[in-house]
LUMGUPA-427417 format. One record per residue (C-alpha): x, y, z. Coordinates in steps of 0.05 Angstrom, whole numbers, plus 5000, padded with zeros to 4 digits. Each point is the difference from the previous one (the first is absolute). Layout:
BEGIN
XYZ...
! end
This chain:
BEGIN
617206052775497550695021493150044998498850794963494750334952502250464947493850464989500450294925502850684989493650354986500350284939494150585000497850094928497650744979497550174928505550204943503949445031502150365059501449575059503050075067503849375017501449855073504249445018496649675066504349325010498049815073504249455036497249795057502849565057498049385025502049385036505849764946506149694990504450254925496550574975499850104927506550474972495850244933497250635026505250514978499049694923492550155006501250765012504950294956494250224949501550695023506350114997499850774981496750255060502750435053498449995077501650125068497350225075501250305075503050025075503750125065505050395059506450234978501750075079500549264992503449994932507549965026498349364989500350144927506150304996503649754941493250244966500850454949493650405018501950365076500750654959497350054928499250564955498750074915504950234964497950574963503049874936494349984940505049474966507549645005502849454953503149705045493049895040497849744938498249245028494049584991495749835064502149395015502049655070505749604999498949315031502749815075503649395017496049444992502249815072497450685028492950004957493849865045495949455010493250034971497149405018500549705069497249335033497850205074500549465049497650045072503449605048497749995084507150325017500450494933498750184934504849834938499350354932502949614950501550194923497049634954501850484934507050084973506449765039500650095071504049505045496450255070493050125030498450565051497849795072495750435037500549905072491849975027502850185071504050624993499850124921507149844997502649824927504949584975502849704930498449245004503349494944493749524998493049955031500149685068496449345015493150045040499349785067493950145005494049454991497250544955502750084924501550755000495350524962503850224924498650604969501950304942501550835008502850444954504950485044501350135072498050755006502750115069500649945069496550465063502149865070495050035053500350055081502449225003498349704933501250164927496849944935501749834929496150304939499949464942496350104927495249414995496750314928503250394955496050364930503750114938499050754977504649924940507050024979506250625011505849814960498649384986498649865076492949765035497450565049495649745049494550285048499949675070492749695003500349565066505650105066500049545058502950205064504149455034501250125073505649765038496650055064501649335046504550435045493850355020498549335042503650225055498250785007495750315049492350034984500450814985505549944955496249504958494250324998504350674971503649444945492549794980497950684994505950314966499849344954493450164975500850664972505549554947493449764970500150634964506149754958495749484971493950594981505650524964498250114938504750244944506449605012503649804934508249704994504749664958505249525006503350274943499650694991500550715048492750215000501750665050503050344936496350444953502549904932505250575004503449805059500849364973502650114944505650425037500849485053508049884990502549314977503349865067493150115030496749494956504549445027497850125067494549455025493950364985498250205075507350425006496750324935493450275025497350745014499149905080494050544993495349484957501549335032494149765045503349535031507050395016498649825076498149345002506449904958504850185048499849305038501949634934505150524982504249895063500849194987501950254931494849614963500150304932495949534960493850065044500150675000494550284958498150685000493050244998497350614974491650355010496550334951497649684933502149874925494550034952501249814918496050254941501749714939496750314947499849704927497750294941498450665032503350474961501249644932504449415008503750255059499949605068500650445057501949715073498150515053501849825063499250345070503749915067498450245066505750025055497850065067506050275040499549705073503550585045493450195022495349534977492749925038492650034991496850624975498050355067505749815044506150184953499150754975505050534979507049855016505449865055505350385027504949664951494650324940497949214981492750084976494249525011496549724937506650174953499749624939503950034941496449844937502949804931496750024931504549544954498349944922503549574956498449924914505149794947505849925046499150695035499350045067497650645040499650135086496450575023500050075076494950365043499550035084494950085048500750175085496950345044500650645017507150025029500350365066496749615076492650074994494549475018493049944995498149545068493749584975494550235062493849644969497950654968499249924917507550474996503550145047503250625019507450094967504850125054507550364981504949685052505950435015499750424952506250395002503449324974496150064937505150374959505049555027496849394978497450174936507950264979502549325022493349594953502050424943507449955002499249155006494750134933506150494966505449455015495449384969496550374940503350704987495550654996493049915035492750324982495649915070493250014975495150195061492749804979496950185073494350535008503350715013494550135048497049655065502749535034504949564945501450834993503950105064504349374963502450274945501750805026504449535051503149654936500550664952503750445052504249375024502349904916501850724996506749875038502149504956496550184930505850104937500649904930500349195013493749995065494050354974493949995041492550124965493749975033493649784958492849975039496849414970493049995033500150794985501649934928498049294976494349985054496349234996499449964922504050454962506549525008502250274923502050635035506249745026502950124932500650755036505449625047503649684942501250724961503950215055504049335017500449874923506350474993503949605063497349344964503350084934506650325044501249355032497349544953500749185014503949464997500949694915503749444979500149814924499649434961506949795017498350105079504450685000498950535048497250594958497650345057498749995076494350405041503250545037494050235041493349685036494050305008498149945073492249965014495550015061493350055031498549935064499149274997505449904934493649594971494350164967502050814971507149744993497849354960496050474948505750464991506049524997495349644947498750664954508250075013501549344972494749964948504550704972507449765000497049264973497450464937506850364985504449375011495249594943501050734962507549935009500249294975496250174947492649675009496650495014499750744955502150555031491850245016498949285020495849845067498749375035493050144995500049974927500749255008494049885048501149185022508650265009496350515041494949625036506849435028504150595016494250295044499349235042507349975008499750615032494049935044502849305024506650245015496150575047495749475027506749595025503350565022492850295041498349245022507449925040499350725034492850145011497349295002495550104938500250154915501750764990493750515000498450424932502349314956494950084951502550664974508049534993495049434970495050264963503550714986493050385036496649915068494649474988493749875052502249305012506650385021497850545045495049405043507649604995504150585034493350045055501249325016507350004998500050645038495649625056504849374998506350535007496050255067498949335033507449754982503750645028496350025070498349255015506049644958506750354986501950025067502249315000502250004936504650565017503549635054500549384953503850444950504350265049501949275026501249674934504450634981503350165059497150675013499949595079503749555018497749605055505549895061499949675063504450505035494450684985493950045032494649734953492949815016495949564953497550404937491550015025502450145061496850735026500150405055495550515033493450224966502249644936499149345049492250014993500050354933494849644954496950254949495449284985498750135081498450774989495349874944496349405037499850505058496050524960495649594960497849615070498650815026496250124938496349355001497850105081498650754982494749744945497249515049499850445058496350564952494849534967498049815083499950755013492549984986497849585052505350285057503250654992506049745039502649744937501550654967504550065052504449314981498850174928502850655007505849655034501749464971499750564928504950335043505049445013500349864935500950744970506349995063503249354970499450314929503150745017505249575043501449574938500650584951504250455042504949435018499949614926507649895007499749505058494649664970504449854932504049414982506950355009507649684992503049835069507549934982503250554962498450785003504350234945
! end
């Protein structure tokens, strides 16, 4: 039997019998034989909730070409009869749905995964040599004195192919985070990497020590955060696009039916796609899906209020080391975020994006606090800012850039670069407005940004959302996103996107008809107090998988003002954000780049191991610097405090003080060298 916990969806109790329900139903693996089959009964308790989530390349999507999502663009039509369908996905052949629960066995020569849920007639054999993989009609006897290890996984994310071995990605713990049409959605908790290494035996002693380094940075698979999928249903799809996916599109197995841009693990893929092994691919999407359920709120009305974040995984990266955009106008950080309500049958999808600022500009961490901004060929900038906004036209319709950067300093030089590149392309569908947050809402006066929202208000109620009625009907689709950014797309961007949402969620409960026409959400303060955490975790998620921690100025998305518990937060946040971007997201970088094929690793280039350095970077060290000048400062004292009896001292103190102030000035004037940097791709 399999051995697994379910942990009770916490139900969080508030007064006026407001709770926020979130359904946390952890599987875990273990050593087991026939894992239970009851899950998917315990789960459909939410049934009415909406989600969905982010990746990947489209220079690798030819592999998707039957999808229906290599071009996309909303129709601009407010309404059509014969659009008039509910949001539902029809069902693919039973023969072609995935497998959702898998018994891992590990034999000497390879590894099988076998099916233990629904009907399958064949297991998949894994080759532990070369990764080779093969349909096999029943589990080979052991030869081996040993019984072999058996695991039970829940989805084979991948494959990544290393100088002479590859790796497999399996989901050893899965989360339950509630139900979308009737269908379990799951957050990864636990991966395992399996290597298929034993070729390795016979390679020369550099080339394994380049697998065993390479290798390593795949242990950053198991730390990402944010990873959610379905067996079931197309989580790359805001509610829009799926309800205008066509009917030939549903019948496609569900990774033909993807968005390329928002699946994580597009790359890793690719292996499984060419041995045409449908029912173990399952596509994985980064970002997170948060759920308020709020009862008794607002008379007897039950709201669900969900939010989605997308992470699109063109140029995906750690804060510091992915900035601006590339030539191809792909922007780091670029989330798309949905605000979903459904009451009484209704059902209402307002979209909002965030990227950074779209032209080539990078801000090289150099141990300094911040970093000088540096614009990198700039006479590309109107270039690729036309070709970001054109791929934001075709996906949403008209766009409203929102640029919350200082006008002045340095974040100024920025946004003059961004205004005069926008002026080539501005028209009555691409308007560009420029609001100074620090200026005007300094550290405390957040409730100023409802200056911003009179002028985008206009543009707001032009374009409007997505509204289905009772009888799941298109009423109306969203012909415009607001696009917002900072410098970071974080912490300003996370307080105005909230103020933004917390404004169309008032006129769509106006429109079906619980709240009066003068209505607020502050009116109803505990309504007020869960919209305010769902939006202050889903900026935590979203700050956590970029910048490594929770998103600075939360308390004013929490609490609705800045709080001193909030401001000595952001200090210490601010300080963790410091030691993450020089002496961490170096190596993360290059892990992100292996596991989504930013570089690929070949044996016929010219590759060197990725902590391999050369030059002065060779004896860069910072722990060695700072051991240096503390030992200077340390014989300096000593040398001083024996100046009394023998005057010959002042002369050591003075230089040893002097080797010390060298090492520092030589430290601070080359911080770059002395950073933890990425080694394999340079975008």
């Amino acid at each position: 039997m399999l051995s697994s916990r379910i942990i009770c969806g916490g139900c969080y109790c508030y007064p006026n019998n407001i709770i926020i329900i979130r359904s946390n139903i952890l599987v875990s693996s273990s050593t087991t034989s026939n894992p239970s089959s009851s899950l998917s009964s315990s789960i459909n308790t939410t049934n009415n909730t909406f989600f969905t989530h982010s990746q990947q390349r489209l220079s690798r999507s030819s592999r998707f070409t039957n999808s229906p999502f290599k071009t996309s663009s909303y129709s601009s039509s407010r309404h059509n009869k014969a659009n008039c369908l509910p949001v539902v996905m029809e069902r693919v052949d039973p023969k072609e749905k995935l497998h959702t629960k898998m018994r891992l066995w590990e034999f000497p020569d390879q590894y099988v995964v076998e099916p233990i849920e629904g009907n399958s007639d064949s297991c998949l054999a894994i080759s532990r040599v070369d990764g080779s993989m093969s349909l096999i009609d029943e589990i080979p006897d052991c030869t081996s004195v040993r019984a072999p290890r058996t695991q039970t996984i829940f989805g084979v994310v991948g494959m990544l192919k290393l100088l002479a071995g590859v790796y497999v990605l399996v989901i050893t713990e899965r989360q339950c985070v509630g139900s979308y049409l009737g269908h379990p959605i799951f957050k990864m908790s636990s991966l395992k990497v399996l290597p298929c290494d034993h070729s390795l035996t016979n390679s020369p002693m550099e080339q394994k020590k380049m697998e065993s380094e390479f290798s390593m940075l795949l242990n950053a698979a198991e730390r990402t955060s944010g990873l959610y999928f379905s067996y079931d249903v197309n989580l790359t799809l805001n509610a829009q696009r799926l309800h205008n996916l066509g009917d030939e599109s549903k019948k496609l197995p569900l990774w033909r039916q993807v968005d390329p841009k928002y699946v994580w693990n597009n790359y890793m893929m690719e292996s499984l796609i060419d041995n045409k092994l449908d029912q173990y691919l399952l596509p994985v999407i980064q970002g997170n899906i948060l759920i308020a359920c709020l009862f008794a709120a607002i008379g007897r009305n039950i709201v669900d209020v969900t939010l989605i974040a997308r992470r699109c995984t063109r140029r995906t990266g750690t804060r510091m080391w992915r900035r601006g955009a590339d030539s191809d106008g792909y922007v780091a950080n670029f989330v798309e975020s949905e605000q979903i309500v459904q009451l009484n049958g209704f059902t209402a999808s307002f979209i909002q994006v965030r990227g950074s600022i779209p032209f080539l500009w990078e801000q090289v961490v150099d141990l300094t606090y911040k970093p000088k901004f540096e614009i990198v060929r700039p006479d590309e900038a109107p270039r690729v800012v036309e070709r970001h906004f054109l791929d934001l036209r075709k996906r949403y319709g008209s766009v409203l850039a929102v640029d919350l950067v200082n006008k002045h300093g340095s974040e100024g030089r920025l946004s003059e670069k961004y205004a005069n590149a926008m002026q080539h392309i501005i028209s009555e569908d691409m308007r560009y407005l420029h609001f100074d947050f620090h200026r005007i809402c300094g550290h405390i006066h957040f409730e100023r940004l409802s200056i911003l929202y009179d002028q985008i208000e206009e543009f707001l109620k032009k374009n409007g959302y997505f509204f289905l009625n009772e009888k799941g009907e298109k009423v109306d689709e969203q012909l415009g996103v607001v696009r917002t950014n900072c410098i970071d797309c974080l912490d300003r961007t996370n307080v105005t996107q909230s103020m933004i949402g917390r404004k169309m969620l008032e006129k769509q409960l106006n429109r079906i008809g619980v709240f009066a026409a003068d209505d607020t959400i502050t009116k109803y303060p505990h309504f007020d107090e869960s919209f305010k955490i769902l939006w202050a975790n889903h900026g935590d998620d979203i700050s956590i998988q970029y910048s490594g921690t929770p998103a600075l100025k939360g308390d004013f998305v929490r609490c609705g003002k800045r709080t001193v518990q909030g401001i000595v937060k952001d200090g210490w946040n601010a300080l963790a954000r410091y030691y993450l971007n020089n002496f961490c997201d170096g190596t993360k970088q290059d892990a992100i780049d292996l596991l989504q094929g930013h570089y690929i690793i070949s044996v016929n280039r010219d590759m060197s191991p990725p902590s391999q350095n050369g030059g002065l970077e060779a004896i860069a060290s910072l722990p060695l610097a700072l051991g240096l000048v503390l030992t200077g400062l340390l014989l300096a004292s000593i040398s001083l405090r024996q100046a009394r009896s023998d005057f010959r001292h002042i002369f050591f103190s003075l230089l040893w003080a002097s080797i010390s102030l060298g090492i520092t000035a030589f430290v601070r004037a080359n911080g770059r060298i002395f950073c933890n940097r990425p080694r394999l791709h340079k975008p």
